[in-house]
C-alpha positions as a printed NumPy array, in Angstrom:
array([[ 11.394,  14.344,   5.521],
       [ 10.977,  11.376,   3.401],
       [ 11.651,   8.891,   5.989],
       [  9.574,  10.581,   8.533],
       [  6.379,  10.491,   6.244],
       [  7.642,   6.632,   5.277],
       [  7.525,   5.488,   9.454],
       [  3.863,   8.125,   9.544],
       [  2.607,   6.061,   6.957],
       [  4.011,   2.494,   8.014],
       [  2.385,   3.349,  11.608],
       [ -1.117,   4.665,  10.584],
       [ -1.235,   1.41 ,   7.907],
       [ -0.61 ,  -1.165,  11.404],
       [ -3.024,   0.901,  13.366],
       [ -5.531,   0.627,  10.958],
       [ -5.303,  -2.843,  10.345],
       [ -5.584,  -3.501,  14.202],
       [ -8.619,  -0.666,  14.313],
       [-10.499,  -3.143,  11.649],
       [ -9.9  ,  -6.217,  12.876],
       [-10.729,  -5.303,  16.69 ],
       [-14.419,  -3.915,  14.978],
       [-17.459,  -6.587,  15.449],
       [-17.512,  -8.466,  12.622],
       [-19.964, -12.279,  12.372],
       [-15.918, -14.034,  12.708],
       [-15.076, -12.322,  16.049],
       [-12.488, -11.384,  14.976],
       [-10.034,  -9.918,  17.557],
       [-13.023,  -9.352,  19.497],
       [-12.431, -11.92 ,  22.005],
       [ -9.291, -10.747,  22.806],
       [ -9.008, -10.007,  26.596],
       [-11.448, -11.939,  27.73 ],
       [-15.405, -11.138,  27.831],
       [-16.426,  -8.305,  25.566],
       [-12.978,  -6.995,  24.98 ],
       [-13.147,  -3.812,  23.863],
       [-17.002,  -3.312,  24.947],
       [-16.193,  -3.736,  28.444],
       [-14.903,   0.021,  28.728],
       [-17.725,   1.485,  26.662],
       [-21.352,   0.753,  25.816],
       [-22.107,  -1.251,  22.761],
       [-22.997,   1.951,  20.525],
       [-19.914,   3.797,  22.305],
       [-18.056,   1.199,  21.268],
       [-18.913,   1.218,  17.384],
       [-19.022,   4.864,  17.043],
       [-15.622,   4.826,  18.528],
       [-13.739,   2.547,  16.109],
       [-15.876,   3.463,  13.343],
       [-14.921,   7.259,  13.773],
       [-10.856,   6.024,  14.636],
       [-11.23 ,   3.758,  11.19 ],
       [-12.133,   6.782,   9.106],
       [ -9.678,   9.106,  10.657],
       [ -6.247,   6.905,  10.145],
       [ -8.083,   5.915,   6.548],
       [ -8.065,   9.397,   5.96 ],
       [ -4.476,   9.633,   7.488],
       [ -3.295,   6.84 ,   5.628],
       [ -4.311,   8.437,   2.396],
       [ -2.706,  11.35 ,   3.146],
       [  0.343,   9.722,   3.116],
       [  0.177,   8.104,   0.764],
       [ -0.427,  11.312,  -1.771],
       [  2.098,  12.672,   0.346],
       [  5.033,  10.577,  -0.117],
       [  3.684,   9.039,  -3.674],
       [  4.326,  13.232,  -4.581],
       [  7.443,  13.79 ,  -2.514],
       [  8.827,  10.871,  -4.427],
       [  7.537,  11.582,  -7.807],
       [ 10.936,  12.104, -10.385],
       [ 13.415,  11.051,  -7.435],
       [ 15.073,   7.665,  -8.319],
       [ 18.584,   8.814,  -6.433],
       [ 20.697,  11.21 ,  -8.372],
       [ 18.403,  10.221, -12.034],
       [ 15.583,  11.761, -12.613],
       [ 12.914,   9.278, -13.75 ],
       [ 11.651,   9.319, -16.968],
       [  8.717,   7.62 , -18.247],
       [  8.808,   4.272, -20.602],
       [  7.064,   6.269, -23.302],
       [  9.181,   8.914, -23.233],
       [ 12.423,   6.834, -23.62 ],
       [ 13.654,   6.142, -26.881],
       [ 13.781,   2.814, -27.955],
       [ 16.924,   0.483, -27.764],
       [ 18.119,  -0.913, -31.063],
       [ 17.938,  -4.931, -31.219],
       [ 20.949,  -6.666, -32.91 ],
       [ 18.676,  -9.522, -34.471],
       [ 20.761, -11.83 , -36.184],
       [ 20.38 , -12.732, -40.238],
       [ 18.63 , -15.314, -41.356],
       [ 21.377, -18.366, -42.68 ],
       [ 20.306, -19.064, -46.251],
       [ 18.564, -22.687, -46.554],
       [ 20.83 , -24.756, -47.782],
       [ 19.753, -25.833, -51.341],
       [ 20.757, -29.934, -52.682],
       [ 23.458, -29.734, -55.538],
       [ 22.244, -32.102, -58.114]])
């Protein structure tokens, strides 16, 4: 289960990446790719934008499904020990050394 949600999530995070950079932006972007219009050379302008803008916010929504998803499937699983939290530890004892004595002159 865990490593299927890990590739879901890994996928939907590169897809959305791509989604946003092949969006209009004032840099181009990706937006030259394939020559002309790119991606506006199948749709209209507006059918264009309401497309990626409407594929943006669904893997964005995807994306942060998975990640609630596996950030709770994980939650106390660190292998065989279950994960406690830094507060709730108790706290190591530190060998400090002594202090030497100063050394005092003889007269």
């Amino acid at each position: 289960m865990s490593t299927f949600l890990l590739v879901l999530h890994l996928l939907v995070a590169i897809f959305l990446v791509a989604l946003i950079l092949l969006q209009r932006s004032s840099g181009g972007a990706l937006d030259g790719l394939g020559g002309g219009n790119s991606a506006s050379s199948f749709l209209t302008a507006r059918g264009t934008g309401n497309f990626l803008t409407k594929a943006t916010a669904t893997l964005a929504t995807l994306f942060f499904i998975t990640s609630i998803a596996l950030s709770l499937y994980y939650k106390g699983h660190t292998g065989n020990v279950v994960a406690k939290s830094i507060l709730e530890q108790a706290p190591v004892e530190q060998n400090v050394p002594a202090i030497p004595a100063v050394p005092t002159a003889e007269q």
